[in-house]
LUMLUMDREN-2810 file (N, C-alpha, C; in Angstrom, 1 decimal):
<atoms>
<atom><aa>X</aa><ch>A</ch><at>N</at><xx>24.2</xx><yy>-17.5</yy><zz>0.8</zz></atom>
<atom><aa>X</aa><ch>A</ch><at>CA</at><xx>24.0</xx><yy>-16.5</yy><zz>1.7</zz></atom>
<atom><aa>X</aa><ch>A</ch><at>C</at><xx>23.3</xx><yy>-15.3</yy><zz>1.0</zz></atom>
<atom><aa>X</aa><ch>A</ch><at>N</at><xx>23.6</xx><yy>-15.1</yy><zz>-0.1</zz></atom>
<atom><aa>X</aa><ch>A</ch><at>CA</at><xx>22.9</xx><yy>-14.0</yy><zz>-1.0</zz></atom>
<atom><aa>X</aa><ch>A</ch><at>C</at><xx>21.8</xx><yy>-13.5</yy><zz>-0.9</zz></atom>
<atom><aa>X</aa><ch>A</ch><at>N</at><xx>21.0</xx><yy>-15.2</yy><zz>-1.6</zz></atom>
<atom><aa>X</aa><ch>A</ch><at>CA</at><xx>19.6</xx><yy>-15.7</yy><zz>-2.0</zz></atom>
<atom><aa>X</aa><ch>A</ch><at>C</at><xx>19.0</xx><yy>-15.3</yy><zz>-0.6</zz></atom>
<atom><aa>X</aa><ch>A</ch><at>N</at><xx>19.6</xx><yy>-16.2</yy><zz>0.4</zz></atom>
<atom><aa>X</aa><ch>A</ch><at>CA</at><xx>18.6</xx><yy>-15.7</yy><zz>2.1</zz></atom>
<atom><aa>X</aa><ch>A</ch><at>C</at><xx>18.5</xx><yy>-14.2</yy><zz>2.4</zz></atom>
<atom><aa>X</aa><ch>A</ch><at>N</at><xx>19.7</xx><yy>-13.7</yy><zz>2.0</zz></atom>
<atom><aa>X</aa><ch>A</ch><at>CA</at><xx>19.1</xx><yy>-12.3</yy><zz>2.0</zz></atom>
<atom><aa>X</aa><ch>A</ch><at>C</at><xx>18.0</xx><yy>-11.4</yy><zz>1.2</zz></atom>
<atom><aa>X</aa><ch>A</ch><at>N</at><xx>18.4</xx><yy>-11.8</yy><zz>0.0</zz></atom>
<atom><aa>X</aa><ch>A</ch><at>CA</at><xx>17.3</xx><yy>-11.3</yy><zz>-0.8</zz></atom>
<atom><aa>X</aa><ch>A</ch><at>C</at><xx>15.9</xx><yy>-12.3</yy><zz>-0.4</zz></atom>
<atom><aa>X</aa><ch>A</ch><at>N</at><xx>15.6</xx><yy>-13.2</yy><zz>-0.3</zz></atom>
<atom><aa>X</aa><ch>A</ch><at>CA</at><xx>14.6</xx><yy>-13.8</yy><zz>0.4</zz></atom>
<atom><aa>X</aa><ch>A</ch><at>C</at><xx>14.2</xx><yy>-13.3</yy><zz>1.5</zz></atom>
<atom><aa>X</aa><ch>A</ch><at>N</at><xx>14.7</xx><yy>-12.8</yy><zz>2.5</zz></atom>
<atom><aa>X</aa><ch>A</ch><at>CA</at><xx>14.5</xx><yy>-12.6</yy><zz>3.8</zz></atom>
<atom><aa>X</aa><ch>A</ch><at>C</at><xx>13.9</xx><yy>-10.6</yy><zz>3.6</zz></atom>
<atom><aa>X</aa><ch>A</ch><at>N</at><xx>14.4</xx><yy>-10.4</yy><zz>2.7</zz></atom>
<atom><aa>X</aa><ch>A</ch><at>CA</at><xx>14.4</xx><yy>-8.6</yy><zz>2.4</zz></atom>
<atom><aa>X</aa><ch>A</ch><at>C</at><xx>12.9</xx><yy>-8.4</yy><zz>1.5</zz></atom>
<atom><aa>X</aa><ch>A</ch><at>N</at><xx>12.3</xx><yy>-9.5</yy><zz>0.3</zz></atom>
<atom><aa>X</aa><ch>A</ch><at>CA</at><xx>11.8</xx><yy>-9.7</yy><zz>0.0</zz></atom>
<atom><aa>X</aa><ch>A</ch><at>C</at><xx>10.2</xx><yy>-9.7</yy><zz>0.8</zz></atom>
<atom><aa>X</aa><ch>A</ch><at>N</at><xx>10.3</xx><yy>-10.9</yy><zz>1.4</zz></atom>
<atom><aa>X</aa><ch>A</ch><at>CA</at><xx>9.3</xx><yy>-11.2</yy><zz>2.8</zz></atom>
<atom><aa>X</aa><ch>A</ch><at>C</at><xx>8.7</xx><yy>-9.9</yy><zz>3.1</zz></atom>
<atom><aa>X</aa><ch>A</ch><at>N</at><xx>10.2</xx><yy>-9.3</yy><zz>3.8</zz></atom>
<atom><aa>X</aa><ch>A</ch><at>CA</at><xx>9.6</xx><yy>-7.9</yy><zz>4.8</zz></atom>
<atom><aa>X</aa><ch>A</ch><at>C</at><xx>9.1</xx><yy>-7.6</yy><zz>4.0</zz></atom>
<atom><aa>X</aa><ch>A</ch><at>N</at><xx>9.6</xx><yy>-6.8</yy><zz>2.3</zz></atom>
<atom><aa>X</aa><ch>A</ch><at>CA</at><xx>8.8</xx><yy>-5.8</yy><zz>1.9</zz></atom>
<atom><aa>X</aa><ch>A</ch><at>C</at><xx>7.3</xx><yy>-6.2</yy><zz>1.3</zz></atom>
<atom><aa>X</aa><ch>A</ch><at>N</at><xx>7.0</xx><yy>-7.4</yy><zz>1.2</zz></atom>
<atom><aa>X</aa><ch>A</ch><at>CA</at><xx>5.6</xx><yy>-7.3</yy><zz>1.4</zz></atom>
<atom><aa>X</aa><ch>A</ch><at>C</at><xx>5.1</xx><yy>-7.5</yy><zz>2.1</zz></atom>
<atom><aa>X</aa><ch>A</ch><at>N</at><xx>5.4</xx><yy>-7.7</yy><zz>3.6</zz></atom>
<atom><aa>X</aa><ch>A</ch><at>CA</at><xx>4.3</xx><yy>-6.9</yy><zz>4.6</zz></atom>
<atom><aa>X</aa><ch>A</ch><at>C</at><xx>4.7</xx><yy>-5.3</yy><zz>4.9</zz></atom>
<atom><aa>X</aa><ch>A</ch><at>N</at><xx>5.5</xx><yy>-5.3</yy><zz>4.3</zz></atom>
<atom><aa>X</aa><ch>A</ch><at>CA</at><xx>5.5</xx><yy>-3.7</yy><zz>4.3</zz></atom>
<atom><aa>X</aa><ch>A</ch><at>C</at><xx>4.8</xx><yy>-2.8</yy><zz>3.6</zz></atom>
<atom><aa>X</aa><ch>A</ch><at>N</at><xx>4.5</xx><yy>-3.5</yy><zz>2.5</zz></atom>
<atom><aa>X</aa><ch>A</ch><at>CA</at><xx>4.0</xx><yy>-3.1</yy><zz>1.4</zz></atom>
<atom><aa>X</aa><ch>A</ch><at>C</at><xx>2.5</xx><yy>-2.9</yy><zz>1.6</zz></atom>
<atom><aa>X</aa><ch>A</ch><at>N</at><xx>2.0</xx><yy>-3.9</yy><zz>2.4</zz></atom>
<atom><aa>X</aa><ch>A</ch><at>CA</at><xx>0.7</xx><yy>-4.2</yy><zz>2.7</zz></atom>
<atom><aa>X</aa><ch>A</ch><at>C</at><xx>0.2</xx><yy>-3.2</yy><zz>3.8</zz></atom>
<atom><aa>X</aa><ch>A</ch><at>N</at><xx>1.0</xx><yy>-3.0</yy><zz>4.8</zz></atom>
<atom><aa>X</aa><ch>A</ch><at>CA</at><xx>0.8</xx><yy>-1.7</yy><zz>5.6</zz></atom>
<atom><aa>X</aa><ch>A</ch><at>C</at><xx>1.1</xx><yy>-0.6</yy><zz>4.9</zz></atom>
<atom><aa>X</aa><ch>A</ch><at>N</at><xx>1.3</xx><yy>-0.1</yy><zz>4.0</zz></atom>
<atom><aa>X</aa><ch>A</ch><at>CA</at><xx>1.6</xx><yy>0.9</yy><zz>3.4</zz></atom>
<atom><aa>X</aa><ch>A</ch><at>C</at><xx>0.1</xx><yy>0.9</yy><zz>2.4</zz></atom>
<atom><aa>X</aa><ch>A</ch><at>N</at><xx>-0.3</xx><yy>0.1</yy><zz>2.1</zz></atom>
<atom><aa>X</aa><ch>A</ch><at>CA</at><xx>-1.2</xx><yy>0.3</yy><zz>1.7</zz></atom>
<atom><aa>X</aa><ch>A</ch><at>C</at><xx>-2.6</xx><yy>0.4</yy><zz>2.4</zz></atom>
<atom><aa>X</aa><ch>A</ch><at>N</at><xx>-2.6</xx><yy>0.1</yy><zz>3.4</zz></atom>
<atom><aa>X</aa><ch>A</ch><at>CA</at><xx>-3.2</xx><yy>0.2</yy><zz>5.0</zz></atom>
<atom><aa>X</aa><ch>A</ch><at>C</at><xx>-3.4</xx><yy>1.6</yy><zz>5.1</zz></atom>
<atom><aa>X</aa><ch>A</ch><at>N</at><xx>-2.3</xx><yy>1.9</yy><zz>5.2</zz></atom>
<atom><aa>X</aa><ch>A</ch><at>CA</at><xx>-2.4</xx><yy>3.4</yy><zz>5.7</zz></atom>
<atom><aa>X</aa><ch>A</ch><at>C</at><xx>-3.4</xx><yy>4.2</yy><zz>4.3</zz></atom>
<atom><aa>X</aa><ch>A</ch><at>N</at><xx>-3.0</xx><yy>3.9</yy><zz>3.3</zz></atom>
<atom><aa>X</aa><ch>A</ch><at>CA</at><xx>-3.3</xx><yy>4.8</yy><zz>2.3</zz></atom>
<atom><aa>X</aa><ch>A</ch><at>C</at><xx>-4.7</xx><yy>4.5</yy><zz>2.2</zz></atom>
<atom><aa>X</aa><ch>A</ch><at>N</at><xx>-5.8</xx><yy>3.2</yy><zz>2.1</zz></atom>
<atom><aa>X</aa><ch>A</ch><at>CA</at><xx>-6.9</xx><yy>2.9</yy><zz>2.5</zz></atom>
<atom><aa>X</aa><ch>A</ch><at>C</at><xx>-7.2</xx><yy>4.0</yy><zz>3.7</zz></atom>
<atom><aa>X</aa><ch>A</ch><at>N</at><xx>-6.7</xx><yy>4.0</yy><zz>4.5</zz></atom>
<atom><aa>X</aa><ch>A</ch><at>CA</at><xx>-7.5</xx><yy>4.5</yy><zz>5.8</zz></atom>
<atom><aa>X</aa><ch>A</ch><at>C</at><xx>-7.2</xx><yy>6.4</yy><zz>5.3</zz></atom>
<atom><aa>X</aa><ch>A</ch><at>N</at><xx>-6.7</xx><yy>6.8</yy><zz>5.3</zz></atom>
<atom><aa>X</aa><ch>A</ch><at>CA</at><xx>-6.4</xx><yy>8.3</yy><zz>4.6</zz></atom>
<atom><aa>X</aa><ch>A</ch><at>C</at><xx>-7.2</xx><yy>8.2</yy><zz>3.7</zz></atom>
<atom><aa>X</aa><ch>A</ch><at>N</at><xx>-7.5</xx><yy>8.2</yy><zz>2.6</zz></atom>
<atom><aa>X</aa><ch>A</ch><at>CA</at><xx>-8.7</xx><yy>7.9</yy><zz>2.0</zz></atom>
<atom><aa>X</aa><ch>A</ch><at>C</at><xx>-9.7</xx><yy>8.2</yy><zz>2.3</zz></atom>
<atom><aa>X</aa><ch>A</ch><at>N</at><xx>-9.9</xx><yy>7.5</yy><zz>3.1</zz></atom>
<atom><aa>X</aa><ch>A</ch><at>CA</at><xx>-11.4</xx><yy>7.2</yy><zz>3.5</zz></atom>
<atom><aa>X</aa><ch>A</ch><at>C</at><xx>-11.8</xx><yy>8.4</yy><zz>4.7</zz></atom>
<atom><aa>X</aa><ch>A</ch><at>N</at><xx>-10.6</xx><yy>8.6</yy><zz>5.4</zz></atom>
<atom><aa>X</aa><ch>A</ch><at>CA</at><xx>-10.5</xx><yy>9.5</yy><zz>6.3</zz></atom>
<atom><aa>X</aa><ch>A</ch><at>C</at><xx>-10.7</xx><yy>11.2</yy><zz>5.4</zz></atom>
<atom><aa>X</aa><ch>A</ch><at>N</at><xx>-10.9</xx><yy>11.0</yy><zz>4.4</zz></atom>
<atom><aa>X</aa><ch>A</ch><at>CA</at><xx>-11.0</xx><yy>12.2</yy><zz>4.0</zz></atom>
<atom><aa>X</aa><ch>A</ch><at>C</at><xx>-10.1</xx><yy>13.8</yy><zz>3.7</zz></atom>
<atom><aa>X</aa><ch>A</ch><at>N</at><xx>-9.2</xx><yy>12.6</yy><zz>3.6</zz></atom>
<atom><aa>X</aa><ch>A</ch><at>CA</at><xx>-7.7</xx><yy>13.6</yy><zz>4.0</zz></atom>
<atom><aa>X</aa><ch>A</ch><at>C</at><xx>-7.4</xx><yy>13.9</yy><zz>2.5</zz></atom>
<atom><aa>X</aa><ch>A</ch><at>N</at><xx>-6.7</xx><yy>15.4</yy><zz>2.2</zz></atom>
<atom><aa>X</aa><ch>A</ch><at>CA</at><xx>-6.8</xx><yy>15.5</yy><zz>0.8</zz></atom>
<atom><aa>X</aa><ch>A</ch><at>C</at><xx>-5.9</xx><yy>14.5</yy><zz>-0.1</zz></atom>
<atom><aa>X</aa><ch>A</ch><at>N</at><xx>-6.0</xx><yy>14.2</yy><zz>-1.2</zz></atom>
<atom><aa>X</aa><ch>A</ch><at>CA</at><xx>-5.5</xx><yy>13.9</yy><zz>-2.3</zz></atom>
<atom><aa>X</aa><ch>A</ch><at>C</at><xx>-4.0</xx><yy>14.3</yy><zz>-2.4</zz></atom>
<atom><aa>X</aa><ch>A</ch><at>N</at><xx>-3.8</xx><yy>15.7</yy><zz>-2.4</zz></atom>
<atom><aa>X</aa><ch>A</ch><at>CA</at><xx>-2.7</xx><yy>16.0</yy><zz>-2.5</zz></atom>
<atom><aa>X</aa><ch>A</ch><at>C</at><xx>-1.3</xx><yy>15.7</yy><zz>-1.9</zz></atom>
<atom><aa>X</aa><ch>A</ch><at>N</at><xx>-2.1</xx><yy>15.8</yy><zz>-0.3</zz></atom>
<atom><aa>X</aa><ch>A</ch><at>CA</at><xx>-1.3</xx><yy>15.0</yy><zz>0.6</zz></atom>
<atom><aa>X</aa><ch>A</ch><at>C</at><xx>-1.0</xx><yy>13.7</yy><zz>0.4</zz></atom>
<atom><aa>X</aa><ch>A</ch><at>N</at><xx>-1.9</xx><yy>12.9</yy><zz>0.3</zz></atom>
<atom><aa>X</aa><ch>A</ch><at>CA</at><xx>-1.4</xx><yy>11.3</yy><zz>0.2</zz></atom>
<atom><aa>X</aa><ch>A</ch><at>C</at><xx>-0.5</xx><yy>11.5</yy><zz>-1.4</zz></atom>
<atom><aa>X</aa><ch>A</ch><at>N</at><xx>-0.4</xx><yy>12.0</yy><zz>-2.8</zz></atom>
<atom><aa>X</aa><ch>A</ch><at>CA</at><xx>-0.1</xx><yy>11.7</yy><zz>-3.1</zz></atom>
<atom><aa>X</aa><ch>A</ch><at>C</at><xx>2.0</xx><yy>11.8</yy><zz>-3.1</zz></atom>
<atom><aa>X</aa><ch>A</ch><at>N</at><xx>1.6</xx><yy>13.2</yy><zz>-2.0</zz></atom>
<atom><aa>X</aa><ch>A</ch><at>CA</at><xx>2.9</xx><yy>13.7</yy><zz>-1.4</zz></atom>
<atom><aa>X</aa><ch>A</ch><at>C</at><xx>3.8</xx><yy>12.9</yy><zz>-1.0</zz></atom>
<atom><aa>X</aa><ch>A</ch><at>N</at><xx>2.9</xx><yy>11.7</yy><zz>0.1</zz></atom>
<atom><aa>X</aa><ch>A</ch><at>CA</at><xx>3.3</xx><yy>11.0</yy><zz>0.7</zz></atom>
<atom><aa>X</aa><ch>A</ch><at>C</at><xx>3.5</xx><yy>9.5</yy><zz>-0.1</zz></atom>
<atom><aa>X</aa><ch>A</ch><at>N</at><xx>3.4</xx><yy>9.3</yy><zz>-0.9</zz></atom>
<atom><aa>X</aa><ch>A</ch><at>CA</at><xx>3.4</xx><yy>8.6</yy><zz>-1.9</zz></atom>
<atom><aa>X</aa><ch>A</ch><at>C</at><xx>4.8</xx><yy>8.4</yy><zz>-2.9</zz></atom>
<atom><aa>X</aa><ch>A</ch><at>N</at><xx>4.8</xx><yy>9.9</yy><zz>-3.3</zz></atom>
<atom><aa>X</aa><ch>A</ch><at>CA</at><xx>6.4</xx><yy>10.4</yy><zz>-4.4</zz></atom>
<atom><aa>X</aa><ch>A</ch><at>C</at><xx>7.4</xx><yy>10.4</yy><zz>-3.0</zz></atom>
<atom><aa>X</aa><ch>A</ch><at>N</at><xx>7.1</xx><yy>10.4</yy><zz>-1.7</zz></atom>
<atom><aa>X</aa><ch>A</ch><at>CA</at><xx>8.4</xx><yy>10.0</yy><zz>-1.1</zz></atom>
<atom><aa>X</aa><ch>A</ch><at>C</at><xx>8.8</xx><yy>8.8</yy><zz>-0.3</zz></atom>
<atom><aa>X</aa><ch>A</ch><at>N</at><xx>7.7</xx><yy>8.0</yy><zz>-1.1</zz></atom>
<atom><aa>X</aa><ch>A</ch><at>CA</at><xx>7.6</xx><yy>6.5</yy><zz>-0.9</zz></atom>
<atom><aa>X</aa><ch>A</ch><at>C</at><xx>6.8</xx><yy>6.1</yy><zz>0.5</zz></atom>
<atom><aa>X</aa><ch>A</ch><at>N</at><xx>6.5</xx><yy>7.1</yy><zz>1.4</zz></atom>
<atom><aa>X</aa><ch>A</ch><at>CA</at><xx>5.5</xx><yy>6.5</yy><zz>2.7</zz></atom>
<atom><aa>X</aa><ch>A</ch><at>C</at><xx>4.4</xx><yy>5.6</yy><zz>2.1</zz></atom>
<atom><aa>X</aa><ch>A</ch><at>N</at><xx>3.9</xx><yy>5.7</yy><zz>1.1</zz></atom>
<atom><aa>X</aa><ch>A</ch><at>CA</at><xx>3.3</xx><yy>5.3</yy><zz>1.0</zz></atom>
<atom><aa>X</aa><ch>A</ch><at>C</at><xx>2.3</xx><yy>4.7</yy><zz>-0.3</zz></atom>
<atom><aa>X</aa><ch>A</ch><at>N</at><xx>1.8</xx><yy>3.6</yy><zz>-1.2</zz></atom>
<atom><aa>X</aa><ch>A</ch><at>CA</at><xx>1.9</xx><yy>3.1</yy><zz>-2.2</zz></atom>
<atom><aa>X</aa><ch>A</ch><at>C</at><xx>1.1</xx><yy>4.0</yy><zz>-2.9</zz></atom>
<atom><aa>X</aa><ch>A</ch><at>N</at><xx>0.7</xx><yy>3.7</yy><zz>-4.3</zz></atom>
<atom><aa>X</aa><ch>A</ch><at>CA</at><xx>0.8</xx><yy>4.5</yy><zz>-5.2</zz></atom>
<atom><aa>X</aa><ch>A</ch><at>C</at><xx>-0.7</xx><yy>4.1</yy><zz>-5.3</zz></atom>
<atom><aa>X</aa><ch>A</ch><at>N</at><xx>-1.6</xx><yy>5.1</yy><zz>-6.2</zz></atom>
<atom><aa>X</aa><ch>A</ch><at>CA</at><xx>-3.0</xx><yy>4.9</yy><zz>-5.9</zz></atom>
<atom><aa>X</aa><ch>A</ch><at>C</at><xx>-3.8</xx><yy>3.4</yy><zz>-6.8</zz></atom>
<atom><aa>X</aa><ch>A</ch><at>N</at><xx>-3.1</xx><yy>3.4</yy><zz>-7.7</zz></atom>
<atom><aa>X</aa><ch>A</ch><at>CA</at><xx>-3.8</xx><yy>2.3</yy><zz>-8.5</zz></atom>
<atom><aa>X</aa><ch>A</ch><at>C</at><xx>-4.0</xx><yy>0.8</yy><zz>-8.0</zz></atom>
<atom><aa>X</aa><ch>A</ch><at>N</at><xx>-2.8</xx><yy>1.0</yy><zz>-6.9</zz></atom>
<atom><aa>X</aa><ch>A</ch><at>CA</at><xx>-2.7</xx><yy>-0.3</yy><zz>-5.8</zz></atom>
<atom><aa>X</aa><ch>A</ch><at>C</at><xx>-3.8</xx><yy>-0.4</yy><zz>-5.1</zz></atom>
<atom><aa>X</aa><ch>A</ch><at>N</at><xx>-4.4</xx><yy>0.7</yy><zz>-4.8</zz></atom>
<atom><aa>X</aa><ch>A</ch><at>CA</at><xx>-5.1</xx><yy>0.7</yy><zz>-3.3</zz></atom>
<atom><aa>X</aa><ch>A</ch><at>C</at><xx>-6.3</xx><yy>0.8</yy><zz>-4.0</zz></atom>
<atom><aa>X</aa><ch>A</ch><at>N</at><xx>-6.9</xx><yy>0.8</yy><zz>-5.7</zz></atom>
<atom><aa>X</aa><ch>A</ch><at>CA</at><xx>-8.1</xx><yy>0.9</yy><zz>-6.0</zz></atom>
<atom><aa>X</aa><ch>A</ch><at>C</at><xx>-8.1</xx><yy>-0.4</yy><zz>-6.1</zz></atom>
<atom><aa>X</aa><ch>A</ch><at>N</at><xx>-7.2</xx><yy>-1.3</yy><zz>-6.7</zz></atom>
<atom><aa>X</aa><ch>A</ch><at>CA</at><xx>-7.3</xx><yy>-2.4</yy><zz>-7.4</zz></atom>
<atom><aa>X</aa><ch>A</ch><at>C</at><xx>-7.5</xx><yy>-3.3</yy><zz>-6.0</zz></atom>
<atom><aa>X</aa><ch>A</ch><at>N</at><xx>-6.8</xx><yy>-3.0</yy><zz>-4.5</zz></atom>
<atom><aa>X</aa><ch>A</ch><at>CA</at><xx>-7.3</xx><yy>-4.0</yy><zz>-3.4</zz></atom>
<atom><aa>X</aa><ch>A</ch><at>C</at><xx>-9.4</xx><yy>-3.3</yy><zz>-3.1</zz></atom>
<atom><aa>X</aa><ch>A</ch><at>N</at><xx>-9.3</xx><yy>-2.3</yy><zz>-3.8</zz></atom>
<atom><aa>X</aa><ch>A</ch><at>CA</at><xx>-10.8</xx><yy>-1.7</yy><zz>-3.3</zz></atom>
<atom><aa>X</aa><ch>A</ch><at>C</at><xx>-11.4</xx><yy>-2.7</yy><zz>-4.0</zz></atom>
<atom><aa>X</aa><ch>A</ch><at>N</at><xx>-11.6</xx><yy>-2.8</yy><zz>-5.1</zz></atom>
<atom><aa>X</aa><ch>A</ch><at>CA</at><xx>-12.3</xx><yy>-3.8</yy><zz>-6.4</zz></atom>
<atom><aa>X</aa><ch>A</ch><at>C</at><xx>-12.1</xx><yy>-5.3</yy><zz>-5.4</zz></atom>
<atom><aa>X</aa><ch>A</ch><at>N</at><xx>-11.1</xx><yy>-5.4</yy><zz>-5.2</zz></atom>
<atom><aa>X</aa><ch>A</ch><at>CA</at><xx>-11.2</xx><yy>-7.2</yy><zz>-4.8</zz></atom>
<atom><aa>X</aa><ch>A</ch><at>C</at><xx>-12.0</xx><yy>-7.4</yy><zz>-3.7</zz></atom>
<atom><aa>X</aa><ch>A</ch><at>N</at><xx>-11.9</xx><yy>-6.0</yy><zz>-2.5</zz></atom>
<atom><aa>X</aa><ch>A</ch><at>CA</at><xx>-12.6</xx><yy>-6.3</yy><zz>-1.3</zz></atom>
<atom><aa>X</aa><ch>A</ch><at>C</at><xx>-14.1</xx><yy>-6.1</yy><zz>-1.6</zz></atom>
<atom><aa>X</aa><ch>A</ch><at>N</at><xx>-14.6</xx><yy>-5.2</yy><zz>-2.9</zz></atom>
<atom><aa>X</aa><ch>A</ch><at>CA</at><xx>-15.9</xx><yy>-5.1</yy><zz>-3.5</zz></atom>
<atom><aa>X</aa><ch>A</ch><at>C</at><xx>-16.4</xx><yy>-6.8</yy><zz>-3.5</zz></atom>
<atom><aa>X</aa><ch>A</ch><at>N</at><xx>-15.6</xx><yy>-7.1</yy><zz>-4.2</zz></atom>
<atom><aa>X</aa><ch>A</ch><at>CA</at><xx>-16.1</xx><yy>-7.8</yy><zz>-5.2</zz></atom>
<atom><aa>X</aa><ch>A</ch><at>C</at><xx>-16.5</xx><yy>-9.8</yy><zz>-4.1</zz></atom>
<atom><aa>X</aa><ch>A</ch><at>N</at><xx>-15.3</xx><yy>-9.8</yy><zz>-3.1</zz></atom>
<atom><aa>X</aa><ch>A</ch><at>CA</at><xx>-16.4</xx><yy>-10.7</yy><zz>-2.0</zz></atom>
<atom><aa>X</aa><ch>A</ch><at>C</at><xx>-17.3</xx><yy>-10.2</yy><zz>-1.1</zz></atom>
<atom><aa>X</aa><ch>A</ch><at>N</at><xx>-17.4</xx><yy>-9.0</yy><zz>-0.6</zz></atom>
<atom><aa>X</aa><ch>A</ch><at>CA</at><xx>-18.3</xx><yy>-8.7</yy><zz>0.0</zz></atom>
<atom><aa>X</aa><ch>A</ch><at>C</at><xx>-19.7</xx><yy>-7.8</yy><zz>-0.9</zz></atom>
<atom><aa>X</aa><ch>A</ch><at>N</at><xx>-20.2</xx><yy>-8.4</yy><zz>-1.5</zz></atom>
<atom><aa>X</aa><ch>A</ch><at>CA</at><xx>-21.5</xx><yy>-8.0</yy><zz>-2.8</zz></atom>
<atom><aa>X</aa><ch>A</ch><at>C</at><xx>-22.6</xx><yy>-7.7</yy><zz>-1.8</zz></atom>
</atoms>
């Protein structure tokens, strides 16, 4: 019963994770300051910047 939970808890948080990083892509780009996203960041809304460069690079890197 444990394991399913932590499996089941797991799951969510990576689509959670992946909308969180959604948002921080789109604010970005949106032009919204730095400061703010990183605000929203230290109170966990939302992932931390190195994540959201490293999905930039991959999305670079198939569409050339």
């Amino acid at each position: 019963m444990i394991s399913l939970y932590y499996f089941l808890s797991d799951i969510n948080n990576k689509y959670i994770n992946g909308i969180k990083a959604d948002i921080r892509l789109y604010l970005q780009t949106s032009e919204v300051s730095s400061s703010f996203i990183n605000t929203l960041a230290n109170i966990r809304i939302l992932i931390i910047k190195k994540t959201v460069n490293n999905q930039k690079i991959k999305i670079l890197s198939k569409h050339k």
